[in-house]
C-alpha positions, -999 to 999 in steps of 0.1 A, spaced: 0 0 0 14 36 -12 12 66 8 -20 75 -15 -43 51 0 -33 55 30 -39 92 33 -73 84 15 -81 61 43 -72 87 68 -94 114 53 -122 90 57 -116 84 93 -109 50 84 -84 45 99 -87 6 112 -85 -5 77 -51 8 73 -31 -23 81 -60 -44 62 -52 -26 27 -13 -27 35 -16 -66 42 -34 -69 11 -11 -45 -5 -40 -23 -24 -18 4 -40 -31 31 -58 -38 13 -91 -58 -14 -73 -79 11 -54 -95 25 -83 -102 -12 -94 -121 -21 -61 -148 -40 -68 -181 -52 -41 -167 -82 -39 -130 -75 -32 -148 -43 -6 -167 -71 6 -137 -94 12 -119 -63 21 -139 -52 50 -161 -79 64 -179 -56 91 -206 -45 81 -208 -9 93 -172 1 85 -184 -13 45 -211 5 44 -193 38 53 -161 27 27 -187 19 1 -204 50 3 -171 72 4 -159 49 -22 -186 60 -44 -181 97 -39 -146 99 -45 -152 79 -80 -180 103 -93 -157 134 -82 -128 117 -104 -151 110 -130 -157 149 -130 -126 164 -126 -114 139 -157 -149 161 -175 -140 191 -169 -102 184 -178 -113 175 -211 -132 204 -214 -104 230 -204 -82 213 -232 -111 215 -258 -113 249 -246 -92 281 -259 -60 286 -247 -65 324 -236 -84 319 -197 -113 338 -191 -117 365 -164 -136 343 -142 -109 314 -147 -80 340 -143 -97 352 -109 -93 316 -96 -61 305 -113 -46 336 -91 -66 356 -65 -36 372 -53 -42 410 -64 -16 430 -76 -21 466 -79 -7 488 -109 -9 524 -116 -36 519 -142 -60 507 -117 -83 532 -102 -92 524 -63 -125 517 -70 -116 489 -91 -88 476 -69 -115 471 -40 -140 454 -68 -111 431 -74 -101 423 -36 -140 419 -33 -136 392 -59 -108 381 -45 -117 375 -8 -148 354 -22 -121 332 -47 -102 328 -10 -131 316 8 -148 289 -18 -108 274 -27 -108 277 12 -141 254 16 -128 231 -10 -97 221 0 -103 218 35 -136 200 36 -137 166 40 -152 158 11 -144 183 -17 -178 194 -30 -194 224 -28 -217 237 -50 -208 270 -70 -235 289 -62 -236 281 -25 -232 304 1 -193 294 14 -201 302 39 -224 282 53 -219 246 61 -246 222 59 -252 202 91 -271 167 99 -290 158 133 -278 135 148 -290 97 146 -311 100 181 -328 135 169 -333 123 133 -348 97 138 -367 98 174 -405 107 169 -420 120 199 -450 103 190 -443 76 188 -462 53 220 -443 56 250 -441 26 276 -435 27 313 -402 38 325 -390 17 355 -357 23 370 -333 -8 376 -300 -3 397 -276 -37 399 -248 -38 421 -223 -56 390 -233 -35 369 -224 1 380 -250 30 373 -292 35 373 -308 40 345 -344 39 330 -357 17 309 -383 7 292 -412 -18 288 -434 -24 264 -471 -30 258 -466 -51 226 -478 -87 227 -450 -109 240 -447 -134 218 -437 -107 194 -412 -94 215 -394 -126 210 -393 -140 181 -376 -125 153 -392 -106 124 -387 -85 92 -378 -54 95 -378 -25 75 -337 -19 78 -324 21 83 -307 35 53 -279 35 69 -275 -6 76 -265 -19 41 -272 -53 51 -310 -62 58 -300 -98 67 -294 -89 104 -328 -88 125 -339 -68 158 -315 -40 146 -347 -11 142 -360 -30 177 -328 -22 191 -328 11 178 -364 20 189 -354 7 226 -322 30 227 -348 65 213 -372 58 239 -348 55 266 -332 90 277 -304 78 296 -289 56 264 -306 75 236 -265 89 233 -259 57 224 -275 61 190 -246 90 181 -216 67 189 -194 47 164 -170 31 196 -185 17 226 -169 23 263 -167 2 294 -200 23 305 -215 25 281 -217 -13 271 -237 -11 310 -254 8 297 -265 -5 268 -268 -40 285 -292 -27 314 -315 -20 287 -319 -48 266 -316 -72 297 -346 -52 315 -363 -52 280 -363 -91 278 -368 -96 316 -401 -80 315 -413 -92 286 -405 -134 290 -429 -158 291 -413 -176 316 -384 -176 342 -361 -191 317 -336 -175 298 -338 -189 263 -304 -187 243 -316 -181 212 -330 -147 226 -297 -139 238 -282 -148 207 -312 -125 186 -304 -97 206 -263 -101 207 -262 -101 168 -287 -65 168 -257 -49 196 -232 -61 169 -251 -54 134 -260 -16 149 -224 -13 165 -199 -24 145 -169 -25 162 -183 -46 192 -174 -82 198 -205 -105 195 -195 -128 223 -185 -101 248 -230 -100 252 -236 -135 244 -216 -168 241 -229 -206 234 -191 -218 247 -195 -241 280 -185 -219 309 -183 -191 293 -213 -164 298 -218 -128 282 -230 -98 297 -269 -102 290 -266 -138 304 -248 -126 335 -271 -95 339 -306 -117 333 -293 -146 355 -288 -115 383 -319 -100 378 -338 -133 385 -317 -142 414 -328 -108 432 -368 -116 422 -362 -149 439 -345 -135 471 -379 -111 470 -403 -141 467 -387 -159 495 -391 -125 516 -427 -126 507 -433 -157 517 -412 -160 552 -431 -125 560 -464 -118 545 -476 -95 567 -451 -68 552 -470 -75 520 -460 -68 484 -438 -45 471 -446 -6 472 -441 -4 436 -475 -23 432 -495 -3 457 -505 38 458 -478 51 477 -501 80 488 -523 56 507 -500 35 523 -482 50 557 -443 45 562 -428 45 591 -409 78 605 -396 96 636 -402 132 626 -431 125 602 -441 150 578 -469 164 590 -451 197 599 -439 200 565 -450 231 539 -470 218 511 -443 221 484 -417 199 507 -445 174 512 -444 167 470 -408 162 470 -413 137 499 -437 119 478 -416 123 441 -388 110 463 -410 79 479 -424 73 439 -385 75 429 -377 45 455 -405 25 448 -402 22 416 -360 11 418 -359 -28 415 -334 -30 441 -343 -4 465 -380 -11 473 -373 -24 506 -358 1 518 -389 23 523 -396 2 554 -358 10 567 -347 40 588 -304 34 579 -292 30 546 -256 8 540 -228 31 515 -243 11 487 -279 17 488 -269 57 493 -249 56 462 -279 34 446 -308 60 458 -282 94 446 -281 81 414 -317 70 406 -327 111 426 -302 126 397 -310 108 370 -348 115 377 -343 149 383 -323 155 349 -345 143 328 -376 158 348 -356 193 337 -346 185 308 -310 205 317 -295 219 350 -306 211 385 -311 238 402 -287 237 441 -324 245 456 -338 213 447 -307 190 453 -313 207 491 -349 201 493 -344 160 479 -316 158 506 -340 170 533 -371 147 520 -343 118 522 -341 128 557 -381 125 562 -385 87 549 -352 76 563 -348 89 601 -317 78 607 -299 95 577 -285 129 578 -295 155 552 -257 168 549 -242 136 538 -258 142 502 -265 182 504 -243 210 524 -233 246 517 -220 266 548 -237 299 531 -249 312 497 -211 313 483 -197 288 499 -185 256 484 -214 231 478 -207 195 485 -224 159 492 -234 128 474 -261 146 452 -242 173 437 -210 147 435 -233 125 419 -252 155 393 -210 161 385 -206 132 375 -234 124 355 -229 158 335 -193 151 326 -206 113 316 -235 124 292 -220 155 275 -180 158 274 -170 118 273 -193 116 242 -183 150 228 -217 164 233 -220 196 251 -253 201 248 -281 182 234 -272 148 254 -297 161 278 -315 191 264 -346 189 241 -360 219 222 -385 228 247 -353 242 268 -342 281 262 -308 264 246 -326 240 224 -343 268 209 -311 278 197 -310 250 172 -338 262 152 -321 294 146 -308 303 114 -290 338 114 -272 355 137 -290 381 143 -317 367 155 -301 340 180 -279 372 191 -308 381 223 -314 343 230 -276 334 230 -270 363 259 -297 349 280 -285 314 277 -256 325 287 -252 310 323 -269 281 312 -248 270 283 -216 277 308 -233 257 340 -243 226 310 -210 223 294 -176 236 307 -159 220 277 -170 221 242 -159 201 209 -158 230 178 -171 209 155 -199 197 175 -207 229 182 -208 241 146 -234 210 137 -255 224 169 -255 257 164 -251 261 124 -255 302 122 -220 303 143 -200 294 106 -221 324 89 -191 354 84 -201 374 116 -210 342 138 -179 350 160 -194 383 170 -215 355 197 -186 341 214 -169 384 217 -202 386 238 -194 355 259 -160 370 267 -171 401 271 -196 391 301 -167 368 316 -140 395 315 -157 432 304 -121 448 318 -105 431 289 -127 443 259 -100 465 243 -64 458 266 -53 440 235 -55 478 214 -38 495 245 -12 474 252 -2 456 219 17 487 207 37 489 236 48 450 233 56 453 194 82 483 201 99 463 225 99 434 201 112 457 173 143 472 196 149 436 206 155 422 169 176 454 161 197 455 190 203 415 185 200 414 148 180 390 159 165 380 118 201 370 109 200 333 97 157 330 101 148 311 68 106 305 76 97 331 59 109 364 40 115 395 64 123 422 47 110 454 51 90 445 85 99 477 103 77 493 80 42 476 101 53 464 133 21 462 145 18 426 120 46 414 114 60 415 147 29 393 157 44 365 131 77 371 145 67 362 183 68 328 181 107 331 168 114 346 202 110 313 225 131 286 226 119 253 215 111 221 234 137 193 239 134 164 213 113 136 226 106 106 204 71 98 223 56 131 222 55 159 201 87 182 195 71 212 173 103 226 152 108 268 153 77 268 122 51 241 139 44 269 165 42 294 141 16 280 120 -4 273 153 0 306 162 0 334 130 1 309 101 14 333 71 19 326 34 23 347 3 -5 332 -16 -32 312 -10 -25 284 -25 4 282 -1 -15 288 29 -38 255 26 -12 235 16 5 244 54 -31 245 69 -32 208 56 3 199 65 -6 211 103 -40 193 98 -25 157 95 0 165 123 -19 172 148 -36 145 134 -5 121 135 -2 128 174 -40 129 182 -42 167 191 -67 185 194 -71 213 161 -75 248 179 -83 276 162 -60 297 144 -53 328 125 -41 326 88 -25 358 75 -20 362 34 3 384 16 32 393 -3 54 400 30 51 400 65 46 434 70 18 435 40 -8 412 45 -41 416 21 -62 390 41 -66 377 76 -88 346 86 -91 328 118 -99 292 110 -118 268 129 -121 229 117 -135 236 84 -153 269 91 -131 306 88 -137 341 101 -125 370 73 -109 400 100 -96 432 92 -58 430 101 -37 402 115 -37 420 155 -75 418 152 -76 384 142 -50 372 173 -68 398 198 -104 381 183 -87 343 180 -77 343 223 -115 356 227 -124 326 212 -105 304 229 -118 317 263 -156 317 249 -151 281 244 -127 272 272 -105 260 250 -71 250 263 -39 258 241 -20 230 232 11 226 257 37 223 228 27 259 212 12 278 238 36 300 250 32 325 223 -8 324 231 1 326 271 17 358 263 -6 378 242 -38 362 270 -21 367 304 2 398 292 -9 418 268 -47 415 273 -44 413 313 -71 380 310 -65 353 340 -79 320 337 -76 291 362 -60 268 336 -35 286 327 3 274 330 25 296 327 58 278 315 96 297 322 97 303 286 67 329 284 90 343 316 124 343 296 105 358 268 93 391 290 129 392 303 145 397 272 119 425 262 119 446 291 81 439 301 70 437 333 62 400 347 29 403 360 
């Protein structure tokens, strides 16, 4: 295999298949031989074919094109056009014959040649239509929003908490008949399973939309440790209530085992289910528990019937439970939470009993914090307020006498530092649904939120008042965010002023920052200028041409910065960026555009190479250094046009504390120094390395 199809694979996020086309040494000739049966061969999952296939297909029709319009240019005259000289060289170059007004027609033109060669070399998939906005970047739902229907019949939630198996969640049952359930039908595939030989994959599907605690599920490609629980608590509770009889059948395990593999890929079939002797999967395990604690409460039952059934079968507002205080003295709105808190235990399979208890052990307090955050989150759809997490800790207090209200809810005063099992637990559970799966927001949030409104907004004007007065929630839901995911969620943040949003984020965080970059930056750049002259510093610097950059020091001594701090020692096992990695992750600069997205690929697939995380970062155009016709700030595959390169870096740092983005370690001390320095902006994860130090030494700037 040749570097081509390698790279191919890698633009695909395909990855996995690397070593496969290397072993079958699938060269570049070969690829564009592939048949369905060698792709077949190729990639036996079925998921990861489908996905090739489809690519596959793509990148054939956009040869077939390009070989069309190649043998149309050729048929064509050999003089260009206007239009085709416009995008054979969008550099402008200004001669004494031009007027001004047509010089700013032509940078007009220009910009917009920039901006669409911009959008088609960095995308993906290399397509966009020419008269589309390039602005604007067309974005999917995801696979739980697309395809959940609200209403479609809901069945009873029951929450299920098992010792094993780590963390409550609901799920669901079902008022189908249940012979149904069980036996395995046609079904009318997705579009996006290839393969309708594999039943009970929409089943599976349908059970993981209806469930809000693994409806994320739906929006993954690779499975975790949690959330194989979680996807195994539902499909176990799904065929628990709906047998026929106590015994497990295996080819039930074995129906539902090849749905988890057919809908996910890259799991392992006999990780769920197994017919080896000895050797059981996690749905036999979880069903043979499950029936082991109805047994233990049938025995109960039967040594002591005068307890009676369960409370999850009788009207909890009729029966009386035992208590000390009682709640009699209570004010009507702390008598509800009492009851929402009984209703929450009763309806736990393994924490029924418990209502006729005064202590709980460490594990049922764990058990009961769980199922009281998970209820309240989806009961809000979003945030829980501290006020309610209080009130649930008190109630816990009022069915259990014995336990004390500040093991799972305390806070010495209004500011003080909350603590306790419920808001450890509500922590938790926020980190687990939104950042592990690189969903900020919508994990948890429907539309009916002020935030989920967002998502129906188009423009940027008119999410502009509804963006400020989300603003505390969107920081208290997410305290990390994923740019791309947050481009798909919020689509009118790629339109040209969609960064004018995240100016009024930082504005509310830090309002005595709004212009320090303008007062101070001047001072900084004369230092830097009386540095490189006093030094002749520029002597022996090859990145780039630097002549003439006295005559703007303003710019080019904001592409020079990076030159000024020494570089990290070589270490094989981790990044060592070289003296021009940090400045393309800083001011990238090139003399023509074409230049500039060859280096905004180059840094692309290293950052790639090493896993990194792709910041955002400002791209400067022109002839020198010190003469720059266009500044961008790039993010993934969507770009901001600014003014001048010290707006772009003064707007690029606002950004990145908007987002609460941290700079990579390898490349931030140029970033350190313009934040903490020049704009006089503190954050609590900043480091501050000796370098950004040694830096402010040698200029004669203060270190503070």
């Amino acid at each position: 295999m040749d570097e081509f199809v390698e790279s191919i694979l890698r633009k695909w996020n395909l990855m996995d298949l690397v070593d496969r086309f290397r072993d079958e040494e699938v060269n570049e000739e070969a690829f564009l031989f592939l048949t369905p049966e060698i792709i077949k061969e190729l990639i036996p999952k079925l998921g990861r074919r489908a996905i090739f296939t489809a690519r596959f297909n793509e990148f054939k029709q956009t040869l077939q094109g390009n070989e069309v319009q190649a043998g149309s240019s050729a048929r064509s005259s050999a003089s260009p056009t206007p239009a085709e000289s416009n995008a054979l060289q969008p550099t402008v170059r200004y001669s004494p014959s031009v007027t001004e007004e047509a010089a700013r027609t032509s940078s007009a033109d220009n910009a917009k040649q920039f901006e669409k060669y911009f959008l088609e070399q960095l995308s993906p998939h290399p397509s966009v239509p020419s008269g589309s906005d390039p602005i604007a970047t067309t974005t999917e739902p995801s696979t739980s929003e697309a395809e959940y229907d609200p209403s479609a019949k809901r069945i009873k939630l029951e929450s299920l908490e098992v010792e094993d198996y780590g963390d409550p969640i609901l799920l669901e049952d079902s008022s189908q008949d249940s012979e149904s359930l069980m036996v395995e039908s046609n079904y009318s595939m997705n579009i996006k399973m290839k393969d309708p030989q594999v039943p009970g994959v929409e089943k599976l599907r349908l059970l993981l939309q209806q469930s809000p605690f693994a409806r994320y599920l739906l929006g993954l490609s690779e499975l975790d440790k949690f959330n194989r629980i979680d996807l195994t608590n539902v499909v176990v509770h799904y065929i628990y209530f709906n047998r026929q009889n106590d015994r497990s059948r295996s080819d039930t395990f074995n129906y539902w085992a090849d749905a988890i593999v057919a809908l996910f890929p890259n799991e392992v079939k006999d990780n769920y289910y197994s017919a080896k002797e000895g050797y059981t999967g996690r749905l036999q395990a979880r069903y043979s528990y499950m029936m082991r604690v109805r047994k233990n409460e049938t025995s109960r039952q039967a040594n002591h019937p005068e307890e009676g059934p369960s409370q999850s079968s009788s009207n909890p507002n009729e029966d009386s439970y035992p208590s000390e205080k009682g709640p009699s003295f209570l004010h009507p709105a702390e008598l509800q939470i009492v009851e929402e808190l009984r209703r929450i235990v009763s309806s736990c399979f393994v924490m029924r009993d418990t209502l006729h208890s005064k202590t709980l052990t460490p594990n049922q307090r764990n058990i009961l914090t769980a199922n009281i955050v998970n209820y309240l989150m989806d009961k809000n759809g979003g945030p829980i307020p501290l006020q309610e997490l209080e009130l649930y800790a008190k109630a816990i207090e009022q069915i259990f006498p014995n336990e004390n209200a500040s093991i799972y809810f305390r806070r010495k005063g209004e500011c003080a530092r909350v603590n306790g099992k419920l808001f450890d637990r509500y922590g938790y559970m926020k980190r687990k649904r939104s950042l592990a799966q690189g969903k900020s927001y919508n994990d948890f949030l429907d539309s009916n939120t002020p935030i989920g409104k967002l998502w129906e907004i188009k423009t940027v004007d008119e999410a502009r008042a509804l963006w400020n007065e989300t603003y505390k929630a969107r920081k208290e839901v997410s305290k990390k965010v994923v740019p791309a995911k947050l481009f798909e969620q919020f689509p009118f943040l790629a339109q040209p002023d969609g960064y004018t949003l995240f100016l009024d984020d930082f504005d509310q965080d830090h309002p005595h920052a709004i212009d320090t970059f303008k007062r101070h930056w001047p001072e900084f750049a004369t230092s830097i200028y009386r540095y490189i002259e006093e030094n002749n510093f520029l002597k022996g610097v090859n990145e780039f041409e630097t002549e003439g950059y006295q005559t703007n020091i303003l710019t080019s001594c904001l592409i020079l910065l990076p030159l000024l701090f020494k570089l990290m020692v070589r270490n094989e096992k981790h990044w060592s960026p070289t003296r021009l990695d940090v400045c393309r992750n800083f001011v990238l600069y090139a003399t023509d555009f074409k230049q500039a997205v060859h280096q905004l690929k180059q840094r692309q697939e290293l950052l790639n190479l090493w896993k990194l995380r792709i910041n955002p970062v400002v791209v400067a155009i022109g002839p020198s250094i010190a003469d720059i016709e266009s500044s961008y700030i790039v993010i993934e595959h969507v770009f901001y046009r600014m003014e001048t390169v010290p707006d772009a870096v003064e707007t690029c740092v606002k950004i990145h504390t908007a987002m609460n983005l941290q700079y990579l370690d390898e490349v931030a001390s140029p970033w350190m120094l313009v934040q903490r320095f020049v704009m006089k902006v503190e954050l609590p994860k900043d480091n501050i390395t000796t370098k950004v130090f040694a830096v402010l030494e040698i200029l004669g700037r203060p270190m503070r």
